[in-house]
PQR file with spaces between the fields and no chain letter, atoms N, CA, C, O and H, PARSE charges and radii, in Angstrom:
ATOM       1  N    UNK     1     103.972   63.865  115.709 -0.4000 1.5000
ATOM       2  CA   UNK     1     105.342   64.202  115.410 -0.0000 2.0000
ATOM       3  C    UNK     1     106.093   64.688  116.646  0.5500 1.7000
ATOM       4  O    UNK     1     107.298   64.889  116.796 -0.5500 1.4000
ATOM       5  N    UNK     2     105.147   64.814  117.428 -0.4000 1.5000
ATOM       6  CA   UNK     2     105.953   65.577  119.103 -0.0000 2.0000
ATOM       7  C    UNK     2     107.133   64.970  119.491  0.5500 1.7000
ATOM       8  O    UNK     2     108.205   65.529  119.722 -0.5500 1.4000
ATOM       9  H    UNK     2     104.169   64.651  117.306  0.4000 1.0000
ATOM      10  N    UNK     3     106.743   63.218  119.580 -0.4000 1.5000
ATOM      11  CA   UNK     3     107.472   62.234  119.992 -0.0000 2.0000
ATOM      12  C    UNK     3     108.836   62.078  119.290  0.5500 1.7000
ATOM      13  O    UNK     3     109.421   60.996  119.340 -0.5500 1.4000
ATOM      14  H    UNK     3     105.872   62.763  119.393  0.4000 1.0000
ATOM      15  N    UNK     4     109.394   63.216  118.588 -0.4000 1.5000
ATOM      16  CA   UNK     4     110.969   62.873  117.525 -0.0000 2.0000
ATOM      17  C    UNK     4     111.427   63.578  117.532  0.5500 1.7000
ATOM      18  O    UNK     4     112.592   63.670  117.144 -0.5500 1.4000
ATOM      19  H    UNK     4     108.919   64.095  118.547  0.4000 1.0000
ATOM      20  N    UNK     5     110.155   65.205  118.366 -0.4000 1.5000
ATOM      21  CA   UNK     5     111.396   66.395  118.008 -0.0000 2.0000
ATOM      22  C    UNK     5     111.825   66.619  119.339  0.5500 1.7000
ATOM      23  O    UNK     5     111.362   66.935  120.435 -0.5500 1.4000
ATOM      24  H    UNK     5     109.209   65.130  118.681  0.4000 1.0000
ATOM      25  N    UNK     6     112.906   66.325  118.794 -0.4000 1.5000
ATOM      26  CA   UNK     6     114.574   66.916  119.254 -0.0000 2.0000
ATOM      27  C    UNK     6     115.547   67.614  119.125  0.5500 1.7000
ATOM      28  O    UNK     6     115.861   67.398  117.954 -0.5500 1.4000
ATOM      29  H    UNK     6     113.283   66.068  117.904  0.4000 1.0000
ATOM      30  N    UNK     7     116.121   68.182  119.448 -0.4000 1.5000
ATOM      31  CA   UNK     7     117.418   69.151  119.056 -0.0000 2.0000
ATOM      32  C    UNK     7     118.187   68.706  117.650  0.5500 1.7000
ATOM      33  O    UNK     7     118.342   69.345  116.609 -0.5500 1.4000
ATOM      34  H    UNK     7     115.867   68.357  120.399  0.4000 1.0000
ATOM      35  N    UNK     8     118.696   67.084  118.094 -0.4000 1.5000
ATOM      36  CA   UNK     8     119.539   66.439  117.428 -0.0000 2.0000
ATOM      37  C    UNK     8     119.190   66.110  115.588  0.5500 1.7000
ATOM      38  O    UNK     8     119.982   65.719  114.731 -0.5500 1.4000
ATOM      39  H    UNK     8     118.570   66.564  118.939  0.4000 1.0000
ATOM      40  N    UNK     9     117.587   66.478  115.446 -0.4000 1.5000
ATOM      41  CA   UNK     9     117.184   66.117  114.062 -0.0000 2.0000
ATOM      42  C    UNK     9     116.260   67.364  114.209  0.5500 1.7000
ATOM      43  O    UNK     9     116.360   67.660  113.018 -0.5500 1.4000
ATOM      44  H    UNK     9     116.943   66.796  116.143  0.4000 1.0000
ATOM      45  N    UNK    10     115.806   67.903  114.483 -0.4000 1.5000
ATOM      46  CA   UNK    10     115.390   69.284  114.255 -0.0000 2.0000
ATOM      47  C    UNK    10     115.029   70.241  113.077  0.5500 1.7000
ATOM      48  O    UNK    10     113.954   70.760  112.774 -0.5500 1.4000
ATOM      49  H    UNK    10     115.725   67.663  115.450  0.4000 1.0000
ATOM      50  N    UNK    11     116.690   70.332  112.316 -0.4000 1.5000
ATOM      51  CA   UNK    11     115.888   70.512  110.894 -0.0000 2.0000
ATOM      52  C    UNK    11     115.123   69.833  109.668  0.5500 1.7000
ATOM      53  O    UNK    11     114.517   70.231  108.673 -0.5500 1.4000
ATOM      54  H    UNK    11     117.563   69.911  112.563  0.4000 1.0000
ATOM      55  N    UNK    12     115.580   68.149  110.459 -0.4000 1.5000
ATOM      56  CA   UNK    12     114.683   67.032  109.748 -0.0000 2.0000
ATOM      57  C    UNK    12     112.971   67.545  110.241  0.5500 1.7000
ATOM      58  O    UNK    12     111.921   67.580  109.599 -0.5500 1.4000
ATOM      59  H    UNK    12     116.071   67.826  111.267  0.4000 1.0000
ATOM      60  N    UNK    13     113.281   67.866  111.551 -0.4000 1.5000
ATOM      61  CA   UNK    13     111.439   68.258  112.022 -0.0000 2.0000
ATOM      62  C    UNK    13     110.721   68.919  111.420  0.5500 1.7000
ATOM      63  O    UNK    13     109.634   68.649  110.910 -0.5500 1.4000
ATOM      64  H    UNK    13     114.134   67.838  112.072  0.4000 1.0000
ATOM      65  N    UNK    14     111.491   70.140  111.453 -0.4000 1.5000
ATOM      66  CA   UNK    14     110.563   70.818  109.913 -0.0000 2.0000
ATOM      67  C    UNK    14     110.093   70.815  108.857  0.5500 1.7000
ATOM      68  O    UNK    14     109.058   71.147  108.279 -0.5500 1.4000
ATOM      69  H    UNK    14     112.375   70.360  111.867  0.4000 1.0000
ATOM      70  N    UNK    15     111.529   70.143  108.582 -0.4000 1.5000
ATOM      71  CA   UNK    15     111.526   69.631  107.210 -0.0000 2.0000
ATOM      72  C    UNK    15     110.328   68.977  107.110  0.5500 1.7000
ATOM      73  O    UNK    15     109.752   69.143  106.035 -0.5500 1.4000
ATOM      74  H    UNK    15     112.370   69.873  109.051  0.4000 1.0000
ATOM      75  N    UNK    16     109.745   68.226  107.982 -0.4000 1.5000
ATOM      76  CA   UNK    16     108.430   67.121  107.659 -0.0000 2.0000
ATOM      77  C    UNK    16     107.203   67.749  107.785  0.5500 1.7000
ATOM      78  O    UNK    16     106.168   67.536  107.154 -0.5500 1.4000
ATOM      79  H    UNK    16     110.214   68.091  108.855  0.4000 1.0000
ATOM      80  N    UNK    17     107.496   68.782  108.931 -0.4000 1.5000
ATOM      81  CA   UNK    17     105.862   69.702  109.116 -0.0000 2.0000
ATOM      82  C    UNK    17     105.907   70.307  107.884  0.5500 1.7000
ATOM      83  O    UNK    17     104.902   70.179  107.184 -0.5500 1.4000
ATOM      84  H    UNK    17     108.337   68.955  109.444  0.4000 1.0000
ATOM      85  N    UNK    18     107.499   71.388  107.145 -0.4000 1.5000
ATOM      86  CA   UNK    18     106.622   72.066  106.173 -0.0000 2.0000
ATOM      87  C    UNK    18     106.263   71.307  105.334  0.5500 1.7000
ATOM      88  O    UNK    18     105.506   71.798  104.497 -0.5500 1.4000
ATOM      89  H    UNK    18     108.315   71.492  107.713  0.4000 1.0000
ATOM      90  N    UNK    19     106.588   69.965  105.190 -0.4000 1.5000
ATOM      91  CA   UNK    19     106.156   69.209  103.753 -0.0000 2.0000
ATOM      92  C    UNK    19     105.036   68.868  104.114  0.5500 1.7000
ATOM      93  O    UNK    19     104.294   69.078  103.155 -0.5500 1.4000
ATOM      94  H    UNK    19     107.203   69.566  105.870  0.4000 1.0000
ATOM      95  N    UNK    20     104.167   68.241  105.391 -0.4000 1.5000
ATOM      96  CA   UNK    20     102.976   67.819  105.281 -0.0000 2.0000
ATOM      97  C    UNK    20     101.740   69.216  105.202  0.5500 1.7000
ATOM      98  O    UNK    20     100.516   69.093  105.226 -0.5500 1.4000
ATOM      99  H    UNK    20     104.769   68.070  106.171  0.4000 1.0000
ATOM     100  N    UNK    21     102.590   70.581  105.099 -0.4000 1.5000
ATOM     101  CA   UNK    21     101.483   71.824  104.798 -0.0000 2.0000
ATOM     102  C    UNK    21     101.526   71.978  103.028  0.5500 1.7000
ATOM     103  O    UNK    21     100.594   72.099  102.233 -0.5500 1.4000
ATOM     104  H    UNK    21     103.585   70.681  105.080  0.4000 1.0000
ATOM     105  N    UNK    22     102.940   71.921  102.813 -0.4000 1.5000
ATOM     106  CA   UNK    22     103.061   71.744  101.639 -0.0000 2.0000
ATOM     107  C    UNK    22     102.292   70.421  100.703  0.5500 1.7000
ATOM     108  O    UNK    22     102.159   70.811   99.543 -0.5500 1.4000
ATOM     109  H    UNK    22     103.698   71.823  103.459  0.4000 1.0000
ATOM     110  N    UNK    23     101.901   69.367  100.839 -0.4000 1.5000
ATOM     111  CA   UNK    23     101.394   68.429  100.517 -0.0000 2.0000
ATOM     112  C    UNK    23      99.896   68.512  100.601  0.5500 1.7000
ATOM     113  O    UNK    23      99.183   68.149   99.666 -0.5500 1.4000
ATOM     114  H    UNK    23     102.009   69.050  101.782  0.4000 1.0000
ATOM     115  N    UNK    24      99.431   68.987  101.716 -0.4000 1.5000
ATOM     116  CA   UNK    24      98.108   69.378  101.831 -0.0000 2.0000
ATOM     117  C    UNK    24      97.376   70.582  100.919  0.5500 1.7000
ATOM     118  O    UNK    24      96.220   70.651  100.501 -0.5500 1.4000
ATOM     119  H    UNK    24     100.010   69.282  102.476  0.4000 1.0000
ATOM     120  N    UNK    25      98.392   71.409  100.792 -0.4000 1.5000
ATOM     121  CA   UNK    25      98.034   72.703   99.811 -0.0000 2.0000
ATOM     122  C    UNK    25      97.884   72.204   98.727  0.5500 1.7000
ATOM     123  O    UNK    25      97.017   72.667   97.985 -0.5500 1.4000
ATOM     124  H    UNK    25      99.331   71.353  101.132  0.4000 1.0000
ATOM     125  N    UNK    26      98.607   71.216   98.355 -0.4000 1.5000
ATOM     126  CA   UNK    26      98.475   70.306   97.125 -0.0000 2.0000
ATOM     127  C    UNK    26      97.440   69.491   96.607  0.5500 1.7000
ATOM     128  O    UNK    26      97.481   69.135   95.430 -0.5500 1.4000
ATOM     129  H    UNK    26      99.311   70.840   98.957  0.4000 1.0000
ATOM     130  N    UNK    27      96.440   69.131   97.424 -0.4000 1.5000
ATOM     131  CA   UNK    27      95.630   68.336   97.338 -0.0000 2.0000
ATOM     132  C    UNK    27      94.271   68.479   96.955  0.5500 1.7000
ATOM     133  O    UNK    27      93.530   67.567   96.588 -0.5500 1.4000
ATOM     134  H    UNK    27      96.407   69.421   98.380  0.4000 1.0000
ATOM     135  N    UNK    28      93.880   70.160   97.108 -0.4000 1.5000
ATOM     136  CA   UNK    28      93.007   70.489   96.142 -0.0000 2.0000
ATOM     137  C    UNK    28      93.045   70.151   94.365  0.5500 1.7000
ATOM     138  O    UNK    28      92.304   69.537   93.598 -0.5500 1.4000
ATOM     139  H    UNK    28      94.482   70.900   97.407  0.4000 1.0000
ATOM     140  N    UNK    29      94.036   70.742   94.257 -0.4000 1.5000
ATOM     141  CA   UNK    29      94.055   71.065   92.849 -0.0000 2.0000
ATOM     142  C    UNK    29      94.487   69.646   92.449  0.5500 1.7000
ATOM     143  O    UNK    29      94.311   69.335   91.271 -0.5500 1.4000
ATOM     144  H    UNK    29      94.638   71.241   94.880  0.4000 1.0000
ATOM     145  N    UNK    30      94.999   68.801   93.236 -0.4000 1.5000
ATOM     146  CA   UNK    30      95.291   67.368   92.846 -0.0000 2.0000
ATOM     147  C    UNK    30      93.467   66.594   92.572  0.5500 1.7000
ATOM     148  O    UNK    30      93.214   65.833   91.638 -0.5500 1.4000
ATOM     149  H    UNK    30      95.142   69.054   94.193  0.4000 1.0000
ATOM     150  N    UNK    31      92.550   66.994   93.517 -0.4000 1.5000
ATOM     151  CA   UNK    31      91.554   66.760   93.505 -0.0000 2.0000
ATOM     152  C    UNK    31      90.408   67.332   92.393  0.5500 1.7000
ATOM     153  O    UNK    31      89.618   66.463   92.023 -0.5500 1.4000
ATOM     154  H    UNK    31      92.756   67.612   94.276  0.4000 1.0000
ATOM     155  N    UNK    32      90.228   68.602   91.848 -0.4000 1.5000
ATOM     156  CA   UNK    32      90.056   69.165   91.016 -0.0000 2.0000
ATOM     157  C    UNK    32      90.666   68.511   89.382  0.5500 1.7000
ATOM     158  O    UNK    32      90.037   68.245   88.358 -0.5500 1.4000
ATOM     159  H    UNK    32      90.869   69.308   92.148  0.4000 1.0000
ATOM     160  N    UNK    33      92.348   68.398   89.747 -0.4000 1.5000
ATOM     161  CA   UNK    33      92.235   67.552   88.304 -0.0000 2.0000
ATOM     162  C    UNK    33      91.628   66.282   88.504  0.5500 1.7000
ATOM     163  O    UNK    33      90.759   66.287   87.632 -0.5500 1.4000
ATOM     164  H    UNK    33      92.860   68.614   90.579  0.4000 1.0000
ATOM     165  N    UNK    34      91.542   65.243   89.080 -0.4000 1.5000
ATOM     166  CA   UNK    34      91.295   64.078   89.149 -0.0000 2.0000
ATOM     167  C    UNK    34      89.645   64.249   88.410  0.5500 1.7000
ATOM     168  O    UNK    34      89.165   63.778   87.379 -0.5500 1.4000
ATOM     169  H    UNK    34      92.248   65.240   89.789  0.4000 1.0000
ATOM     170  N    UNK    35      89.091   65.144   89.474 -0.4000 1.5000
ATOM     171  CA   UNK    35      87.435   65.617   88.399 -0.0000 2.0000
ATOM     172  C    UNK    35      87.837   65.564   87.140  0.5500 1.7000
ATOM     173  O    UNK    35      87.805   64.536   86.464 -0.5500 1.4000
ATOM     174  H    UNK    35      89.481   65.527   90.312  0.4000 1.0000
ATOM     175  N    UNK    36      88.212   66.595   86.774 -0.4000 1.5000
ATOM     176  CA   UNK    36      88.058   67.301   85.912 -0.0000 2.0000
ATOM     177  C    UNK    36      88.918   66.494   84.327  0.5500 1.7000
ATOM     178  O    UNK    36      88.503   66.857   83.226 -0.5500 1.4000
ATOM     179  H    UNK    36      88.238   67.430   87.323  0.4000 1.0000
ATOM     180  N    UNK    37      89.939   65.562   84.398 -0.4000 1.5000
ATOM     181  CA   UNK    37      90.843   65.823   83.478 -0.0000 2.0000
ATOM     182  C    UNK    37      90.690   64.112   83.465  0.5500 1.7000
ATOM     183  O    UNK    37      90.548   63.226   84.307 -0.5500 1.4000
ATOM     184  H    UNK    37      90.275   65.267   85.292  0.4000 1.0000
ATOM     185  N    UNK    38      90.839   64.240   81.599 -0.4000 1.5000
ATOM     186  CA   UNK    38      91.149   62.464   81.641 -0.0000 2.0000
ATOM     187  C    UNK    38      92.423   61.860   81.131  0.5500 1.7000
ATOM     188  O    UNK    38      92.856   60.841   80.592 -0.5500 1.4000
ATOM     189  H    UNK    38      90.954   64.960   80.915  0.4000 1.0000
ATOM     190  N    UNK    39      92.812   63.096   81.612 -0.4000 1.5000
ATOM     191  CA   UNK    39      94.991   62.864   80.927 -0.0000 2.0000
ATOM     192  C    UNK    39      95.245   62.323   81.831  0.5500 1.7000
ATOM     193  O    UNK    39      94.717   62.698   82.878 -0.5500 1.4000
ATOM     194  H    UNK    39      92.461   63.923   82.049  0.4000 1.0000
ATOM     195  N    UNK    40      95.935   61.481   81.843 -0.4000 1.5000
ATOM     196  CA   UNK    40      96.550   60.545   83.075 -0.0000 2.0000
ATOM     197  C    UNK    40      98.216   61.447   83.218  0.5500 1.7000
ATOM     198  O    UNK    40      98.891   61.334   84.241 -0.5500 1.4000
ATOM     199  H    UNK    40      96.364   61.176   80.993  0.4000 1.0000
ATOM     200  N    UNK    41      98.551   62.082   82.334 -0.4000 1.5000
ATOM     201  CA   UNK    41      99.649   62.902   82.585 -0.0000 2.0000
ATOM     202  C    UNK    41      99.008   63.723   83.883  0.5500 1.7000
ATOM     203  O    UNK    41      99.337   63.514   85.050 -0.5500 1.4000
ATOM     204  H    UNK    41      98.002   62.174   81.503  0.4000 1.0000
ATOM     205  N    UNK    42      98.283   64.442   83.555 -0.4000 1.5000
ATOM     206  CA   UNK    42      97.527   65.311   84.325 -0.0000 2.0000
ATOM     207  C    UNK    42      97.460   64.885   85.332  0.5500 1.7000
ATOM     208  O    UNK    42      97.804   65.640   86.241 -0.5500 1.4000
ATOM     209  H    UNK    42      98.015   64.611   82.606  0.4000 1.0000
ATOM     210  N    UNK    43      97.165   64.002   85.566 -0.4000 1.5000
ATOM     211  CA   UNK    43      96.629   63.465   86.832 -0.0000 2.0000
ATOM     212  C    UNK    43      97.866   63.088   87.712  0.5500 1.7000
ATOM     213  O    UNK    43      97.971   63.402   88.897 -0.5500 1.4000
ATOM     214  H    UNK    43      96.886   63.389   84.827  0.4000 1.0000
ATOM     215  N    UNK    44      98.938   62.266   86.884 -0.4000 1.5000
ATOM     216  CA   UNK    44      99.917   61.815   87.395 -0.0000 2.0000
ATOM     217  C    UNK    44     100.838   63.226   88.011  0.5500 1.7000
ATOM     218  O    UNK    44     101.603   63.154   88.972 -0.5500 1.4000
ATOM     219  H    UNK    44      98.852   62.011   85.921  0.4000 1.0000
ATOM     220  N    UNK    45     100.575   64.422   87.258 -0.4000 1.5000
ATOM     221  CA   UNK    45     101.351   65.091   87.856 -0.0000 2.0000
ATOM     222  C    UNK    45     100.992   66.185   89.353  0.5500 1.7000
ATOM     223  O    UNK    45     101.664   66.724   90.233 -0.5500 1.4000
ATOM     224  H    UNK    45      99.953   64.481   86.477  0.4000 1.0000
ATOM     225  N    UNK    46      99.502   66.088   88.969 -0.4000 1.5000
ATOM     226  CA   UNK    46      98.747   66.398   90.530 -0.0000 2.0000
ATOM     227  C    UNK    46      98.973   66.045   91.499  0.5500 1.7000
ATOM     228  O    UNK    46      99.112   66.705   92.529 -0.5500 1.4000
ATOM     229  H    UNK    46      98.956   65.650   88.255  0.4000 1.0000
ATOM     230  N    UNK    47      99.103   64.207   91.240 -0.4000 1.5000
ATOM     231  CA   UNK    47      99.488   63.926   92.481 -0.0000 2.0000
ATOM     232  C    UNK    47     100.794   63.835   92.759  0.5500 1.7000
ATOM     233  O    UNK    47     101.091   64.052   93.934 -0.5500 1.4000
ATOM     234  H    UNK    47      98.991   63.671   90.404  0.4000 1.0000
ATOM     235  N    UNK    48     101.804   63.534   91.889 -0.4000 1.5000
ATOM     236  CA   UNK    48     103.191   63.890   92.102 -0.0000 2.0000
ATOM     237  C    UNK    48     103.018   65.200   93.194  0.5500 1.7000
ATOM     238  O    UNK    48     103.483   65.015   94.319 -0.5500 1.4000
ATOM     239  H    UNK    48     101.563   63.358   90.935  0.4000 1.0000
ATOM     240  N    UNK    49     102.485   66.275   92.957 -0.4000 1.5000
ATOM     241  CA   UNK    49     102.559   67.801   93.219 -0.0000 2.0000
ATOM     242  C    UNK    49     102.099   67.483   94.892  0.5500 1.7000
ATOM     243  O    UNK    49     102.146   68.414   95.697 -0.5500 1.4000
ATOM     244  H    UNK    49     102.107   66.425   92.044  0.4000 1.0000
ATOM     245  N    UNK    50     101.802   66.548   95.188 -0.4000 1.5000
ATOM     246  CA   UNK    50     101.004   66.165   96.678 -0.0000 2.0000
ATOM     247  C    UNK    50     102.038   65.366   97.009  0.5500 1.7000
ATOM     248  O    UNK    50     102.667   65.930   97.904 -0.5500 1.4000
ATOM     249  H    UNK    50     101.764   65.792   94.535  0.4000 1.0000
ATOM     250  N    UNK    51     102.565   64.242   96.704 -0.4000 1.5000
ATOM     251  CA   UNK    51     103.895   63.335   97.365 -0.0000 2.0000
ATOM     252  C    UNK    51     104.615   63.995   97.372  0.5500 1.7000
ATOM     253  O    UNK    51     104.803   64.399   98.520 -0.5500 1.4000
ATOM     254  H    UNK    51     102.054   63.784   95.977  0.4000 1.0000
ATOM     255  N    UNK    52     105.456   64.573   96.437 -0.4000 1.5000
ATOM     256  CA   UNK    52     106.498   64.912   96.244 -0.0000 2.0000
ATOM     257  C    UNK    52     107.300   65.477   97.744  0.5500 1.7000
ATOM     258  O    UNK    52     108.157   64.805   98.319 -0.5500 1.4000
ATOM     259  H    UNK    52     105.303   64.245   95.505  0.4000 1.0000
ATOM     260  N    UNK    53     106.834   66.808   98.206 -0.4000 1.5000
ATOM     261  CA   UNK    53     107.106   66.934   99.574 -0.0000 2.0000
ATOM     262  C    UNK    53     107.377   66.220  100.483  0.5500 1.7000
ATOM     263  O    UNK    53     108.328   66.296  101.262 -0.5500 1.4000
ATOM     264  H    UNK    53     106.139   67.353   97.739  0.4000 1.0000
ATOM     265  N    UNK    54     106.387   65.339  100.420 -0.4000 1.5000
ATOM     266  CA   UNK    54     106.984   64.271  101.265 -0.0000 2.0000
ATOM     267  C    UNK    54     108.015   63.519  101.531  0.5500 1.7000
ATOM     268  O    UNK    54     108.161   62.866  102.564 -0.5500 1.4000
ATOM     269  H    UNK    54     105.615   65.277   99.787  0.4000 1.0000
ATOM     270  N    UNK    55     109.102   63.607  100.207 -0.4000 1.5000
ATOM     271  CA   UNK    55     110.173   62.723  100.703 -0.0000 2.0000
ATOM     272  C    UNK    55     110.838   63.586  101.323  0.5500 1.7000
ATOM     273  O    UNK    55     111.976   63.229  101.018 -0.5500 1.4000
ATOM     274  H    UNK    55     108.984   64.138   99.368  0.4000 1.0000
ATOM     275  N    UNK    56     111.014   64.861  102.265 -0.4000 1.5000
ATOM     276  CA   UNK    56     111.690   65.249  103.214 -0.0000 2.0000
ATOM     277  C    UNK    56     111.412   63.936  104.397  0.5500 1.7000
ATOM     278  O    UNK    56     112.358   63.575  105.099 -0.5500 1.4000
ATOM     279  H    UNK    56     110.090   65.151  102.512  0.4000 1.0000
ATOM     280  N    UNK    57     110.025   63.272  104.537 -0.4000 1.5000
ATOM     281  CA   UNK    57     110.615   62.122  105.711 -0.0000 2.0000
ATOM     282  C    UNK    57     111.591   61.228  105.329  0.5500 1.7000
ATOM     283  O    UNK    57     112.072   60.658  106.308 -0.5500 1.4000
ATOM     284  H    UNK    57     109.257   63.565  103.967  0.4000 1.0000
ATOM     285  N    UNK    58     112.250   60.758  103.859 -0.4000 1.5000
ATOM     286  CA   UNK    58     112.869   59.879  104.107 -0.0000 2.0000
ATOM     287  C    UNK    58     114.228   60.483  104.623  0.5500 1.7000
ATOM     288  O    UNK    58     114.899   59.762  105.360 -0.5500 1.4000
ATOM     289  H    UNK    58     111.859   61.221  103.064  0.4000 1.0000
ATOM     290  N    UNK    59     114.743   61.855  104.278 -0.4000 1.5000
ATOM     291  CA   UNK    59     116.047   62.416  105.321 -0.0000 2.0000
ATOM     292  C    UNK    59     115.958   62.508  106.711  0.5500 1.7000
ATOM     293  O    UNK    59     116.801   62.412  107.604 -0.5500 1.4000
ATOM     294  H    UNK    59     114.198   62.441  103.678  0.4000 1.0000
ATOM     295  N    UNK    60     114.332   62.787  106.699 -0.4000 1.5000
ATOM     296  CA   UNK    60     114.497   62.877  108.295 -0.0000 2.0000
ATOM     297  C    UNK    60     114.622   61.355  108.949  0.5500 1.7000
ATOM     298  O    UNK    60     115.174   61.236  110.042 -0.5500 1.4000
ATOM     299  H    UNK    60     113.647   62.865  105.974  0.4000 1.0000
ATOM     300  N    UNK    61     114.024   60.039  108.160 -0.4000 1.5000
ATOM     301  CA   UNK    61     114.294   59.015  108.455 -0.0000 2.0000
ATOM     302  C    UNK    61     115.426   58.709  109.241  0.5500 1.7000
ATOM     303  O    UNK    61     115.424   58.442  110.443 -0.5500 1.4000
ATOM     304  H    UNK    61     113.575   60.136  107.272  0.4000 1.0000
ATOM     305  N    UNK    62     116.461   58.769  108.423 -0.4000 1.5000
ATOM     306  CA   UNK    62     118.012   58.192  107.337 -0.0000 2.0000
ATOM     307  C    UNK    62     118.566   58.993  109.093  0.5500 1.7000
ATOM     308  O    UNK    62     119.075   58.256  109.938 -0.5500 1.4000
ATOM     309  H    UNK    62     116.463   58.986  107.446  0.4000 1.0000
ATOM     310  N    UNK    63     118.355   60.507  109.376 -0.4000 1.5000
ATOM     311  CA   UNK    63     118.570   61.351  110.794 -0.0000 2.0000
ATOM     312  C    UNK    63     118.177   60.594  111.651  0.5500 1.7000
ATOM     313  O    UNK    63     119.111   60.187  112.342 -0.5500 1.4000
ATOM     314  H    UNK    63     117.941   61.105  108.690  0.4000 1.0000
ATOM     315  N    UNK    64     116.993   60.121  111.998 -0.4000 1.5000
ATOM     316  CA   UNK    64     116.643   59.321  113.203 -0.0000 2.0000
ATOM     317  C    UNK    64     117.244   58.149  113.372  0.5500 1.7000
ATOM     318  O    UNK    64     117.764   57.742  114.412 -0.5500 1.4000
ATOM     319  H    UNK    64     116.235   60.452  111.437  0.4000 1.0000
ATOM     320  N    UNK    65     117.170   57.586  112.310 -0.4000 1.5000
ATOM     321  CA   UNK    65     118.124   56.117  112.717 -0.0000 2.0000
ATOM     322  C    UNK    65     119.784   56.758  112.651  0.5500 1.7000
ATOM     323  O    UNK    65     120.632   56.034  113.173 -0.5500 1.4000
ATOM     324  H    UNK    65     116.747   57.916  111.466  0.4000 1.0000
ATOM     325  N    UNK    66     120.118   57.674  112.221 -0.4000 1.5000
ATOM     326  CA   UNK    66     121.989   57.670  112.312 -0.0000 2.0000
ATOM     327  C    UNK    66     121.680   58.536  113.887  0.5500 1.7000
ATOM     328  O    UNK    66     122.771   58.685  114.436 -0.5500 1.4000
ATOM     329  H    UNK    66     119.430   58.262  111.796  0.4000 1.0000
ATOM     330  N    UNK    67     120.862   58.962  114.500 -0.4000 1.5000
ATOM     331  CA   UNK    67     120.696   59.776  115.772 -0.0000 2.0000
ATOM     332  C    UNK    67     120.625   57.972  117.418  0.5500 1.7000
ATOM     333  O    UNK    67     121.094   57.785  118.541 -0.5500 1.4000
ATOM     334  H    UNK    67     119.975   58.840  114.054  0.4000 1.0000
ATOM     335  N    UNK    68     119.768   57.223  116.451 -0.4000 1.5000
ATOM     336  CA   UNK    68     119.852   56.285  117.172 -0.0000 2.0000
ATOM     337  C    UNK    68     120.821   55.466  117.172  0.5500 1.7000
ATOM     338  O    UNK    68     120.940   54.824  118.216 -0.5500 1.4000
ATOM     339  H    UNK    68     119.387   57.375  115.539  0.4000 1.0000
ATOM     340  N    UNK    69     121.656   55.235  116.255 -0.4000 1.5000
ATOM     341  CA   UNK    69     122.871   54.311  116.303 -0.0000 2.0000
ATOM     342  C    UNK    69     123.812   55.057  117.484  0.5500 1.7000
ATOM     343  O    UNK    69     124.074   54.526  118.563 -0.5500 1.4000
ATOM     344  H    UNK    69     121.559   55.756  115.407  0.4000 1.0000
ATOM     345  N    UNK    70     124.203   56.199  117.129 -0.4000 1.5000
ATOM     346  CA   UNK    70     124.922   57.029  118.667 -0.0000 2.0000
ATOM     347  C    UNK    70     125.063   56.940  119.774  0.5500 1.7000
ATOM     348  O    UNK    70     125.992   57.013  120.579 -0.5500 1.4000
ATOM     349  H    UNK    70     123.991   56.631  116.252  0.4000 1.0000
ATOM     350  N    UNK    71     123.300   56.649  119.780 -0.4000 1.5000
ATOM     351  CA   UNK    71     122.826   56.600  120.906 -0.0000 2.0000
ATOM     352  C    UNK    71     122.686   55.214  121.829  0.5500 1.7000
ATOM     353  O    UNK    71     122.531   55.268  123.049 -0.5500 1.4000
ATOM     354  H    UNK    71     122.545   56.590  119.126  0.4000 1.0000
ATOM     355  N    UNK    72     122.758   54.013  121.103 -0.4000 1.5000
ATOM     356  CA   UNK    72     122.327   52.903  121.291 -0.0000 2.0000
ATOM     357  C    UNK    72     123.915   52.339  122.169  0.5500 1.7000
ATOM     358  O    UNK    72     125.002   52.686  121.707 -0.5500 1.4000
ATOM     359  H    UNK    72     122.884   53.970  120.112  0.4000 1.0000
ATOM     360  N    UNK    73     123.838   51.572  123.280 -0.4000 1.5000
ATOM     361  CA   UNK    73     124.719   51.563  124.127 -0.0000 2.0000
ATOM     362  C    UNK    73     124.985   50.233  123.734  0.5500 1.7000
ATOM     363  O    UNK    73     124.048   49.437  123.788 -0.5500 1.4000
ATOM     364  H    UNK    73     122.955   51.290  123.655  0.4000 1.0000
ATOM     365  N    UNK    74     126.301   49.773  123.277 -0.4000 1.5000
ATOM     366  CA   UNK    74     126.841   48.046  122.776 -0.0000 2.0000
ATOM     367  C    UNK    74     126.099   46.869  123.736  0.5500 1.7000
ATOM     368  O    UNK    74     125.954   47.134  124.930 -0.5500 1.4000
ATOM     369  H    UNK    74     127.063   50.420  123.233  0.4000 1.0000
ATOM     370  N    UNK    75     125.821   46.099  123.428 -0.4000 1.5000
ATOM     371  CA   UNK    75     125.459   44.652  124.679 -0.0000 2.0000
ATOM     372  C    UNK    75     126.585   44.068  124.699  0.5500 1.7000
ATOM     373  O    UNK    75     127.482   43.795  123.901 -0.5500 1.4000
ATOM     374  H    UNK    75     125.939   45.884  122.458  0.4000 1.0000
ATOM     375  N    UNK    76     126.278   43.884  126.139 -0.4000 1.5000
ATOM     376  CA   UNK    76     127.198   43.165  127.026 -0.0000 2.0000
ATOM     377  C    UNK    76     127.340   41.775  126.303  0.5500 1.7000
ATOM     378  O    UNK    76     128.059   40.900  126.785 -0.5500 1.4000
ATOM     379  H    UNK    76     125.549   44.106  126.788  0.4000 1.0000
């Protein structure tokens, strides 16, 4: 992630580290139900509880490319 942080998207940066701590904290108990449970609700919502965080990359995405259009110099 070194390679993106920048000033210019920055709170997108975080945004992605805390979600991939947040996502990871998740993944026990996502793992535990998967043992344990034969509800597919259950299950479906474990792992929801593990993605979910994650879509902070698609803002930080949506930031990097509107950071690169700015930036990108017209052709000749």
């Amino acid at each position: 992630m070194e390679g993106w942080r920048v000033a210019a998207v920055a709170v997108e940066w975080e945004a992605c580290a805390a979600s991939i701590d947040e996502a990871l904290a998740a993944v026990p108990e996502a793992h535990r139900v998967a043992r344990s449970s034969v509800e597919l609700e259950e299950l479906l919502g474990a792992v929801s509880d593990v993605v979910e965080p994650l879509d902070a990359w698609q803002d930080a995405e949506r930031a990097w490319r509107r950071l690169r259009r700015h930036t990108e110099r017209p052709r000749a």
